[in-house]
GULUMNU-126021 format. One record per atom (N, C-alpha, C, CB): residue in one letter; x, y, z. Coordinates in pm, whole numbers, plus 32768, in hexadecimal, padded with zeros to 4 digits. Glycine has a CB too. Layout:
BEGIN
PT residuo   c1   c2   c3
PT       a    X    Y    Z
...
END
This chain:
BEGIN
PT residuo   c1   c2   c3
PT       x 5F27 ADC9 C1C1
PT       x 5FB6 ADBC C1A8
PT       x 5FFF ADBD C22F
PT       x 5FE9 AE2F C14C
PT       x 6045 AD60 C22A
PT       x 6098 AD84 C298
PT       x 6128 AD89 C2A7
PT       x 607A AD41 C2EC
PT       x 6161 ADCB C309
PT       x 61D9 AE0A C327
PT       x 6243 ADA9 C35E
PT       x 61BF AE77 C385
PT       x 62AC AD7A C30A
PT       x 631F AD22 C34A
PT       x 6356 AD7A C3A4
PT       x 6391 ACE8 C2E7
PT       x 637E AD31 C414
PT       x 63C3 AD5A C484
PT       x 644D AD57 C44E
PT       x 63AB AD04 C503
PT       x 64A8 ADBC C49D
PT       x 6552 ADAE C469
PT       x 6555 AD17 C470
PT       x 65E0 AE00 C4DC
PT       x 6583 ACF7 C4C4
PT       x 6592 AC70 C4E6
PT       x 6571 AC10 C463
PT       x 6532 AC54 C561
PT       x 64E5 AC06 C42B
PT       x 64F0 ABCC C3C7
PT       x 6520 ABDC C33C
PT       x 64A4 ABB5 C3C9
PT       x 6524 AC91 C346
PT       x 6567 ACC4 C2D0
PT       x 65EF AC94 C2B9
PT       x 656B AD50 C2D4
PT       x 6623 ACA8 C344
PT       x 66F2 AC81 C360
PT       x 66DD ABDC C2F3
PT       x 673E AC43 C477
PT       x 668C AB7F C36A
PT       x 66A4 AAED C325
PT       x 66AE AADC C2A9
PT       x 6649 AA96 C33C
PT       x 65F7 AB29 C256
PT       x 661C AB2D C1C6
PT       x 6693 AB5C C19C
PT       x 65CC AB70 C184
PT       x 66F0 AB9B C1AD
PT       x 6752 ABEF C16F
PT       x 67BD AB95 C18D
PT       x 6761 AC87 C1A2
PT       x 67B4 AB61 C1FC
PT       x 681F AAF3 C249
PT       x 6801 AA62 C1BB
PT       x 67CF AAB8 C32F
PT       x 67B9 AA41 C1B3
PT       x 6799 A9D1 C160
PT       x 67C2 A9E0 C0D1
PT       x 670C A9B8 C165
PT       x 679D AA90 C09C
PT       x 67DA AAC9 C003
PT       x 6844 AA8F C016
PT       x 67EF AB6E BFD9
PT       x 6882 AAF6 C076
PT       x 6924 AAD0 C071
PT       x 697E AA50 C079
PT       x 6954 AB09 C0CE
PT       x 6924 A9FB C094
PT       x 695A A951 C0B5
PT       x 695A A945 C002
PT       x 68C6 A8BF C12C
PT       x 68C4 A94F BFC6
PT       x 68DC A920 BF45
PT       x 691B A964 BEF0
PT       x 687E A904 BF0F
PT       x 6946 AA03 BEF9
PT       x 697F AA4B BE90
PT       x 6A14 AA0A BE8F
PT       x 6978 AAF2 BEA9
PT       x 6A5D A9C4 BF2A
PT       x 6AC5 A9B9 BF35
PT       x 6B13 A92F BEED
PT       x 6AC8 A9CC BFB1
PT       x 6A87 A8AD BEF3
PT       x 6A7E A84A BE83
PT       x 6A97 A878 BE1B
PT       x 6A10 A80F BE6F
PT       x 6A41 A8B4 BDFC
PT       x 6A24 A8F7 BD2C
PT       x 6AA6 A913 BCFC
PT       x 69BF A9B4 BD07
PT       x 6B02 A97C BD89
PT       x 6B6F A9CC BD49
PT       x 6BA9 A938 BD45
PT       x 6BC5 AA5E BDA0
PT       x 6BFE A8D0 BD79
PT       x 6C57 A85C BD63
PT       x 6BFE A7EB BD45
PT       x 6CB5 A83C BDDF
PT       x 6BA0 A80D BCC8
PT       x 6BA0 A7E4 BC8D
PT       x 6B36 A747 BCA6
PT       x 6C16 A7FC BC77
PT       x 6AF8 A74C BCFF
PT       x 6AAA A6E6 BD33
PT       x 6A3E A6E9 BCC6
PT       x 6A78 A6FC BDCC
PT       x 6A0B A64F BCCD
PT       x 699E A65A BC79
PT       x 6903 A637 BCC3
PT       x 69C0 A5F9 BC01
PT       x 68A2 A608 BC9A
PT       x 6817 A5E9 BCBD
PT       x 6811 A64B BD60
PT       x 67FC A520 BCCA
PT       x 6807 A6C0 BD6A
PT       x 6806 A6F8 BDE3
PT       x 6763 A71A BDF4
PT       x 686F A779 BDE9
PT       x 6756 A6F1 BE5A
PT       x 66AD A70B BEAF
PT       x 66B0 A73A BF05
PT       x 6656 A6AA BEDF
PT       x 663F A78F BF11
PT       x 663F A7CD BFA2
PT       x 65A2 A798 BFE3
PT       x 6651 A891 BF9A
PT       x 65A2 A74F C055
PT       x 652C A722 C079
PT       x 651F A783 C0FC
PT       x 6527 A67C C08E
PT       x 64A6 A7A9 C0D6
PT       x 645A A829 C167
PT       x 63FD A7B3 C1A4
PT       x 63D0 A8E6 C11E
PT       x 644F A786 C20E
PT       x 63DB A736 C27D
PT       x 639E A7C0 C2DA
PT       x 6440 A6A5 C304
PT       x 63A6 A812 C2C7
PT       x 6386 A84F C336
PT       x 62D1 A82E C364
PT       x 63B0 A8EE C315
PT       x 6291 A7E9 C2F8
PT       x 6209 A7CD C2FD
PT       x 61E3 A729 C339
PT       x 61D6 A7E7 C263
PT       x 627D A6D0 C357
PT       x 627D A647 C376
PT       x 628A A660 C40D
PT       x 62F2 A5E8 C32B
PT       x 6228 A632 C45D
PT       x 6244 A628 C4E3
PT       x 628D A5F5 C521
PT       x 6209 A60F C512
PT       x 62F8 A564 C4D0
PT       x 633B A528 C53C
PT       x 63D2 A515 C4C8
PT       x 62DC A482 C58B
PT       x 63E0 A5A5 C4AA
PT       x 643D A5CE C441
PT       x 64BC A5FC C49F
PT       x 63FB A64C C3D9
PT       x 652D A5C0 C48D
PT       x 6572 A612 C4FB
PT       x 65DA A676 C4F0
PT       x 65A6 A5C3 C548
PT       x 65BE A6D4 C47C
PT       x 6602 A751 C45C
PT       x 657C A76C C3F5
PT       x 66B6 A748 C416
PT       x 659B A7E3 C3E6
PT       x 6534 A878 C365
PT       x 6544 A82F C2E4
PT       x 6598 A94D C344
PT       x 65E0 A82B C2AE
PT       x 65F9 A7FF C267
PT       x 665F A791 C251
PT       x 65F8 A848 C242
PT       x 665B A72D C1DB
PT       x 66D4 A6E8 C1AC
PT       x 6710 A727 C12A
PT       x 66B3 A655 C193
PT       x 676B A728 C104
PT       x 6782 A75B C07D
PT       x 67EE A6F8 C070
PT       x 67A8 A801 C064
PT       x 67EA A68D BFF7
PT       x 680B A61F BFD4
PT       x 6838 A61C BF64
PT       x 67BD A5D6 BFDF
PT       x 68CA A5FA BF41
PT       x 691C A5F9 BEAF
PT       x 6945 A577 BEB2
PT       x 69A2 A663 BE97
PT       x 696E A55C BE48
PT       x 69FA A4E8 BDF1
PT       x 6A6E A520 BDF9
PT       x 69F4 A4C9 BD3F
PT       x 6AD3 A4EF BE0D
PT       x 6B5E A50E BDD6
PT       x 6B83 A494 BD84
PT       x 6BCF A52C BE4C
PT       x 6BD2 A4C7 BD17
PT       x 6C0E A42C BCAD
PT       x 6C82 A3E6 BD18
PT       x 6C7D A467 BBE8
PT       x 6C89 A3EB BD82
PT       x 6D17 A379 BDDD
PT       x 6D24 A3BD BE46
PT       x 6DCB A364 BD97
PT       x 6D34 A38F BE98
PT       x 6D5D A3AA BF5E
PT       x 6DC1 A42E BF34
PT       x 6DDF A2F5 BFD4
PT       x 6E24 A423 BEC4
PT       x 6E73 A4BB BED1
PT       x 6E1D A505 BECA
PT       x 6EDB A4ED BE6D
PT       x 6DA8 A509 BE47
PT       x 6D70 A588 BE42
PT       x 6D0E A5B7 BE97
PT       x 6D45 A598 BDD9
PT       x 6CBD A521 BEC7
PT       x 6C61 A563 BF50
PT       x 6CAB A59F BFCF
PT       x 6C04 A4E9 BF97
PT       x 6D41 A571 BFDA
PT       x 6D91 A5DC C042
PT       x 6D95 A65A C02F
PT       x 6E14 A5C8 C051
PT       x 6DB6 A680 BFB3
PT       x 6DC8 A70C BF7D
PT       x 6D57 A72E BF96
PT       x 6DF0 A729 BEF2
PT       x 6CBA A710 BF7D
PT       x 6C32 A73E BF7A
PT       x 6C44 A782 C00A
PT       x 6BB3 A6C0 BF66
PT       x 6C36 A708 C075
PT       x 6C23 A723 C0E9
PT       x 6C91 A7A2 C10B
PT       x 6C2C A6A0 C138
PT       x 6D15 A7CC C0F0
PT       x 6D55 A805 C126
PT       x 6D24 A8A7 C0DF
PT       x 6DDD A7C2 C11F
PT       x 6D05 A8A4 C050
PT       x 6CE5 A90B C00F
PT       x 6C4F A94A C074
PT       x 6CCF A8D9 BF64
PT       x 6BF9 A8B9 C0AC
PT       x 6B8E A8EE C0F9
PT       x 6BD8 A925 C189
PT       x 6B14 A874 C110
PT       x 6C0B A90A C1E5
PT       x 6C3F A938 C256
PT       x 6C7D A9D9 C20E
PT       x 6CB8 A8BD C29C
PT       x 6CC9 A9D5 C1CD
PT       x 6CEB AA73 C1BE
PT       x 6C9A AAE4 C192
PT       x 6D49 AA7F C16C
PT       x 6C67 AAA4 C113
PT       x 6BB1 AB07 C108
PT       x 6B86 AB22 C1A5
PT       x 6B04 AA86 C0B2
PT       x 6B25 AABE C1F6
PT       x 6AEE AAEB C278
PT       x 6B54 AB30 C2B4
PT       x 6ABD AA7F C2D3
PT       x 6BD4 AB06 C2D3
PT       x 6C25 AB49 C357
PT       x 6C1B ABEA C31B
PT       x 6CEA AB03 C372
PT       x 6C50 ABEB C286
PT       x 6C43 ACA4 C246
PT       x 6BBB ACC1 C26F
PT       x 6C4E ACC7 C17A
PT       x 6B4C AC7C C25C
PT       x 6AD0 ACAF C257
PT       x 6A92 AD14 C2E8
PT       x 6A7C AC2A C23C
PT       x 6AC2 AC85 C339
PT       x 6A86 AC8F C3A2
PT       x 6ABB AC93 C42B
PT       x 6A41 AC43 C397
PT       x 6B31 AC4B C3EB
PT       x 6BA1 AC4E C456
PT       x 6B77 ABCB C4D8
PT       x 6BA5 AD05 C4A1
PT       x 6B59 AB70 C4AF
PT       x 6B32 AAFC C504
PT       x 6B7D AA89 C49F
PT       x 6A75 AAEB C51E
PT       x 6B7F AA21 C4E6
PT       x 6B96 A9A0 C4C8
PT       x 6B5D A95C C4F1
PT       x 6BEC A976 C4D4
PT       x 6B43 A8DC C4A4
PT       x 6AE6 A862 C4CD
PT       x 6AF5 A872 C533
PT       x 6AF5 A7D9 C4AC
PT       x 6A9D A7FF C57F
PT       x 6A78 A7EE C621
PT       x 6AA1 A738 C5FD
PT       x 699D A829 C666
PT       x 6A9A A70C C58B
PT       x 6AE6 A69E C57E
PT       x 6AF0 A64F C4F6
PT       x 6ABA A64F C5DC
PT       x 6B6F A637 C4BF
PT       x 6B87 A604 C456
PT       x 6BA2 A55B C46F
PT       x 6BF6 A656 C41C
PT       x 6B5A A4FB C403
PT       x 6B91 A47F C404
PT       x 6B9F A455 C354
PT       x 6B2A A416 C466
PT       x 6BF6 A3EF C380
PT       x 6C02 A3AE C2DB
PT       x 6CA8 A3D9 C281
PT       x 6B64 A40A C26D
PT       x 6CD8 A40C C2D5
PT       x 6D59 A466 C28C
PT       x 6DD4 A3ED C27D
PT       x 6D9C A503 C307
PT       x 6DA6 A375 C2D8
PT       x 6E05 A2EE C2C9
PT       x 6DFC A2BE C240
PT       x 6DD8 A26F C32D
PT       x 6D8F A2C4 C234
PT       x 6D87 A257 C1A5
PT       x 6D3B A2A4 C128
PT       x 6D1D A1B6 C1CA
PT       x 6D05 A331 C14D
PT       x 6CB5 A3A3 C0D7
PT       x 6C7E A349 C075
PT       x 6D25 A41D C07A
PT       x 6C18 A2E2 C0A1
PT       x 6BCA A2BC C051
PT       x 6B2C A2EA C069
PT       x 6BE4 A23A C04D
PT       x 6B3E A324 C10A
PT       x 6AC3 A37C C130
PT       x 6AEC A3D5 C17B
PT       x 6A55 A340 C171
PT       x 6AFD A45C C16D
PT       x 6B1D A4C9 C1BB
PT       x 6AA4 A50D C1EB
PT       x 6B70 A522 C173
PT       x 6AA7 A510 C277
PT       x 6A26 A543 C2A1
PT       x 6A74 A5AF C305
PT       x 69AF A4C8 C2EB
PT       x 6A3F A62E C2DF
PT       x 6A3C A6C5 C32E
PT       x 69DE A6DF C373
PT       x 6A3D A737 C2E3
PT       x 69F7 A6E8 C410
PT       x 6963 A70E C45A
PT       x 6995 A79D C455
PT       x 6932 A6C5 C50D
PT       x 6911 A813 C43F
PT       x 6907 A85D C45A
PT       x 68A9 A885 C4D1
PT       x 6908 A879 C404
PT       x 686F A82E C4EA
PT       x 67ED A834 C557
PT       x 6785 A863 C514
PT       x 67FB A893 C5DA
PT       x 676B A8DA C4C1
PT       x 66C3 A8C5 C468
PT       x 66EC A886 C40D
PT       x 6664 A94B C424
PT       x 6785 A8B1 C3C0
PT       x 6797 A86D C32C
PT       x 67BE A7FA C33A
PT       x 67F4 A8A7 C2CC
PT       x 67DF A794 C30A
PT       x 67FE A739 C2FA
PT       x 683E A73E C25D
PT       x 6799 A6EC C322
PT       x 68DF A6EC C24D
PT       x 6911 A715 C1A8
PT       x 6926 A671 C185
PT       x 69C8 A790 C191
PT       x 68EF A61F C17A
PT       x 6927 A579 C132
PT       x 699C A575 C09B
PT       x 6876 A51E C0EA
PT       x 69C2 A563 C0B8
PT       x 6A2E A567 C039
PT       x 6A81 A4D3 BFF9
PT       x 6AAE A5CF C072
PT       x 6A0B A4A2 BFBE
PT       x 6A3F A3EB BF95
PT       x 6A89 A3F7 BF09
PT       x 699C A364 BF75
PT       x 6AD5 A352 BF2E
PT       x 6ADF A340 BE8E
PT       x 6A6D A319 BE4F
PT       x 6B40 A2DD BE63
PT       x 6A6F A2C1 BDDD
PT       x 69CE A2BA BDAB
PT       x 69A5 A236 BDCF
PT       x 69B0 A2D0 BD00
PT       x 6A46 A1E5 BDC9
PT       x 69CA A15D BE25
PT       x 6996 A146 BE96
PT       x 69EC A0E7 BE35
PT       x 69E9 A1C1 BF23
PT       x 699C A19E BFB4
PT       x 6901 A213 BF70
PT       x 6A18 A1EB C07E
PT       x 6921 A27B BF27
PT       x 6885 A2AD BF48
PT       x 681C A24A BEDF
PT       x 6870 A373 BF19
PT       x 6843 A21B BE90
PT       x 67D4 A1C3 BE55
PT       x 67BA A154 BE90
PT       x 67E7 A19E BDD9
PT       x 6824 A111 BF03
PT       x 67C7 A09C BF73
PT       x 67AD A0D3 BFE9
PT       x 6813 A00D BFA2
PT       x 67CD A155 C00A
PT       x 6747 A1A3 C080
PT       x 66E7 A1F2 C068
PT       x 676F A1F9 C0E3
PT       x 6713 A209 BFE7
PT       x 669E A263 BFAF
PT       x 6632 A2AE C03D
PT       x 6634 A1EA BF3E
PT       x 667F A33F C03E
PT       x 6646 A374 C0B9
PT       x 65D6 A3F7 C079
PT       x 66D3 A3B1 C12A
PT       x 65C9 A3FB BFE6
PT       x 653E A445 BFD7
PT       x 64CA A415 BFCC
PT       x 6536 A489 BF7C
PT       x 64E2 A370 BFCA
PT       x 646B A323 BF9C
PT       x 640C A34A C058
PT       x 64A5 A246 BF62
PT       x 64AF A31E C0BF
PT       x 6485 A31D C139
PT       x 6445 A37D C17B
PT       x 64D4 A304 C172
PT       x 643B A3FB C13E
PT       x 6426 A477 C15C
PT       x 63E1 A4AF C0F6
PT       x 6493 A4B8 C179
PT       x 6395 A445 C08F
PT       x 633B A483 C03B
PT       x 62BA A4EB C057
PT       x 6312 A421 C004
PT       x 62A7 A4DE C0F1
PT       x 625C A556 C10C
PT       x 6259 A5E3 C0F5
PT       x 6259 A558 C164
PT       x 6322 A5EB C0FA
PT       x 632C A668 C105
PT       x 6324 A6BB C07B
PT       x 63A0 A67A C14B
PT       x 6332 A74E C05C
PT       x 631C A75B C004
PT       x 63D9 A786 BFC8
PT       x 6298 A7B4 C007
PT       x 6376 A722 BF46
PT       x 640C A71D BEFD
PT       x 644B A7C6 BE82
PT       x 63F5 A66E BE81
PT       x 64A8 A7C9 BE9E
PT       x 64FB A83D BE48
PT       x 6564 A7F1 BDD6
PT       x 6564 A8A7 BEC0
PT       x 6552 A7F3 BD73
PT       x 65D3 A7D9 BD37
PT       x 6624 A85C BD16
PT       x 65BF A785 BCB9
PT       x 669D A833 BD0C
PT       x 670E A8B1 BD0D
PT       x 675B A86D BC96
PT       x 677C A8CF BDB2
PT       x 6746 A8CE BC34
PT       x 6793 A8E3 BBA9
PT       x 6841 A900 BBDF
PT       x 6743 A983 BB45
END
């Protein structure tokens, strides 16, 4: 058996909190993919939702920035997509938060791309 380091404990908990913060506004199909086992993966995790329209993936993303900042008291290291919220992407540096409507994530479909990692679904 072995012993997670803080460090990876924080991320997991960093990654809960990305998806508990979806769940609460209401996001749907939420995944959490653990690359931490993909070598040329470039964060721990993605944790990946739907929103029904660019309003509600704004709200997602903003409901996620206030979860982490209470949590942890950090903010992304860089947000894109807030022009047009048809893909909101949150760098956290391990986490990673994608937040589409359903037609950009069904033509990038980024778990197929990252089917290595291991997948979580979140009720």
């Amino acid at each position: 058996m072995t012993r997670k380091t803080n460090k990876e404990a924080e991320t997991e908990m960093l990654a809960k909190v990305v998806a508990t913060a979806m769940s609460d506004k209401k996001a749907s199909d939420i995944v959490m993919l653990d690359l931490r086992g993909v070598g040329s993966a470039p964060a721990s995790f993605f944790v990946i939702c739907t929103g029904n329209s660019p309003l509600h993936t704004d709200a997602i993303a903003d409901a996620i920035h206030e979860a982490v900042k209470k949590t942890f008291g950090v903010n992304p290291t860089s947000t894109e997509g807030y022009d047009t919220a048809e893909w909101i992407l949150m760098d956290y540096f391990d986490v990673v938060a994608h937040i589409f409507v359903a037609k950009t994530r069904d033509f990038y479909r980024l778990e197929d791309l990252w089917a290595d990692g291991k997948r979580t679904e979140i009720q």
